[in-house]
Every structure is written in structure tokens, then in C-alpha cells.
C-alpha positions as CSV (number, residue, x, y, z in Angstrom):
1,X,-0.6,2.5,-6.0
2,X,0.8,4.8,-8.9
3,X,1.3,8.2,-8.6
4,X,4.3,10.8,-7.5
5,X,6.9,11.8,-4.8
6,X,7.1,15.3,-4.7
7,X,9.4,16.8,-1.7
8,X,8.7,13.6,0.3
9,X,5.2,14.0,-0.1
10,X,3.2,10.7,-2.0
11,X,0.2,11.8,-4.2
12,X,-1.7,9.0,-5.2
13,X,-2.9,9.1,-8.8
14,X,-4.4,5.6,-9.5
15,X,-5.1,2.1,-7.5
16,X,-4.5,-0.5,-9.4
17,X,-5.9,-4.1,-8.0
18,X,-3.9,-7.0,-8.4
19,X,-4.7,-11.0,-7.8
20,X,-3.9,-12.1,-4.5
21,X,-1.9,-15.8,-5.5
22,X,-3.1,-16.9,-1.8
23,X,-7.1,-17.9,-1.6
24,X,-7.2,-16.0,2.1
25,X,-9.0,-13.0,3.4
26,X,-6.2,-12.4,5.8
27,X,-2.8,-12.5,4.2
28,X,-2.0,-11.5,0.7
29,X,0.9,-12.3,-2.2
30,X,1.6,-10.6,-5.5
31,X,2.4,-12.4,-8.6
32,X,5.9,-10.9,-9.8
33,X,4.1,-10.6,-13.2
34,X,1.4,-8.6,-11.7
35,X,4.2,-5.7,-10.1
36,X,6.0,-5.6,-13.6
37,X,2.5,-5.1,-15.1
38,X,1.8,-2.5,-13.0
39,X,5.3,-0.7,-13.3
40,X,4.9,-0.4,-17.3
41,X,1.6,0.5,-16.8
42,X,3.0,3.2,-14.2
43,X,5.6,4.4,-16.6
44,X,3.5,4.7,-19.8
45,X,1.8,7.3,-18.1
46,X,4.6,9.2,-16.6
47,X,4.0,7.9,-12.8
48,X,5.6,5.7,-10.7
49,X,5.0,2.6,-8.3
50,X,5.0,4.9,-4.9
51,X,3.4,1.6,-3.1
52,X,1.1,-1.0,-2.0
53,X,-2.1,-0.5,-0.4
54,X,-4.2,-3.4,1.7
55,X,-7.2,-4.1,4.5
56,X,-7.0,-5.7,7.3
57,X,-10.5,-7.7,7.7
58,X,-12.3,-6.9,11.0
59,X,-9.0,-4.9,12.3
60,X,-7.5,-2.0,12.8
61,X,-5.3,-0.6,10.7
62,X,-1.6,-1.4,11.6
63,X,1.7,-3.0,10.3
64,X,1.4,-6.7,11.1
65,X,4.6,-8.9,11.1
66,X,3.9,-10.1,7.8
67,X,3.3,-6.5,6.6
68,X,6.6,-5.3,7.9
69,X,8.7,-8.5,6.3
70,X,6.7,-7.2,2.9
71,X,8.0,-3.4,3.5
72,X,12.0,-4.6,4.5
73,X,11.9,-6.2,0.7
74,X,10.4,-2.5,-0.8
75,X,11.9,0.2,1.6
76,X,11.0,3.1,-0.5
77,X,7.4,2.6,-1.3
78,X,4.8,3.6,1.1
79,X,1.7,1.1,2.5
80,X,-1.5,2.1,3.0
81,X,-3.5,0.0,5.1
82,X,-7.1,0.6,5.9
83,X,-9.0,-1.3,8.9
84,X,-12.5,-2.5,8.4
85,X,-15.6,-3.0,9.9
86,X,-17.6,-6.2,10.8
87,X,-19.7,-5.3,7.7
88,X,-16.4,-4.9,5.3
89,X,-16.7,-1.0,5.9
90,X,-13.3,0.8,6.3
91,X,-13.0,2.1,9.7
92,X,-9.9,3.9,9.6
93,X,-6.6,4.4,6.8
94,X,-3.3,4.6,8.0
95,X,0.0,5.0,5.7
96,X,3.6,3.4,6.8
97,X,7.1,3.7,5.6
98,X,10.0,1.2,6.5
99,X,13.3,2.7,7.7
100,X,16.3,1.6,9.1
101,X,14.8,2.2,12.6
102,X,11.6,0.2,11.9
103,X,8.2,1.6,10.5
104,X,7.1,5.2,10.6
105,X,3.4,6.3,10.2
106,X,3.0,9.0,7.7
107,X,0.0,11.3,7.7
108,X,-2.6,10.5,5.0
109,X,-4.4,13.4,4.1
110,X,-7.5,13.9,0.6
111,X,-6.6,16.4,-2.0
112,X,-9.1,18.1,-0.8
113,X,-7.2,18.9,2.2
């Protein structure tokens, strides 16, 4: 996700898809490649990498053990995470930060709002 951080609030500007390296619908890698894509394409139009965003298939959304050894590597970035439905429909979105302490949920609100 590209976008800003404006007083500790994240405005997302632009989702920008990415090849999953592992052939699963449950668990997810990025090609380093990919992320430096991404940055320079972040940068060329005056936004930055604010995070990562991912579904959990058939589940809620929450921060896995995978998910949090993924957010200890990029502390500053937030991860959005929606659940879905039996159907693939998303059920609910949740956003996460890692701190020292652990994980805090942030509140995810639409422009709009």
C-alpha cells in the first residue's frame, strides 16, 4: 500500500498487487524485487510504502504468527488484513501496527468518514 502518514494517521492512496513467490492460498511471500518496484514506484509519485495489506481465506481478520514474524521485520508500516467469506467475500478489514509491546489494532476508517 502507497500513500501518506500524516500526524500518525495512514491515508491510503493506491494498492499495488504483487506476486505471491509461494503457490498457496494461505500464506504469502514477496519477491524483494517486487518491494523495491513498488518503493520507486511510490516515490515517483511523491508517496511512500505505508504497508502491506492481505486476506485471510475463510477467516477472520487477525494477526497470525506468521503475520506478526512479517510485521517484527517492517515495524513502521501498517497491515491491513481483511477476513473473507466462504464465497471469497470480505467479511470484515482490520489494520495492525507492531510495537515493542506486540501488535496494536488501529482503527480503519473510508475517506468518506
Amino acid at each position: 500500500m502507497v500513500g501518506s502518514n500524516e500526524g500518525g494517521n495512514y491515508w491510503v492512496e493506491d494498492v499495488i498487487e504483487t506476486e505471491n513467490l509461494l503457490e498457496s492460498p494461505t500464506a504469502f511471500e514477496m519477491r524483494p524485487e517486487s518491494v523495491a518496484k513498488v518503493l520507486e514506484n511510490a516515490e515517483e509519485r511523491g508517496l511512500d510504502l505505508i504497508g502491506f495489506f492481505h486476506s485471510h481465506p475463510r477467516l477472520a481478520a487477525y494477526v497470525s504468527d506468521r503475520d506478526e514474524r512479517f510485521m517484527s521485520l517492517w515495524p513502521e508500516k501498517v497491515w491491513i488484513i481483511a477476513g473473507t467469506g466462504k464465497e471469497g467475500e470480505i467479511t470484515e478489514v482490520k489494520a495492525f501496527k507492531a510495537t515493542e509491546e506486540g501488535v496494536d489494532s488501529l482503527e480503519v476508517k473510508k475517506p468518506s468518514e
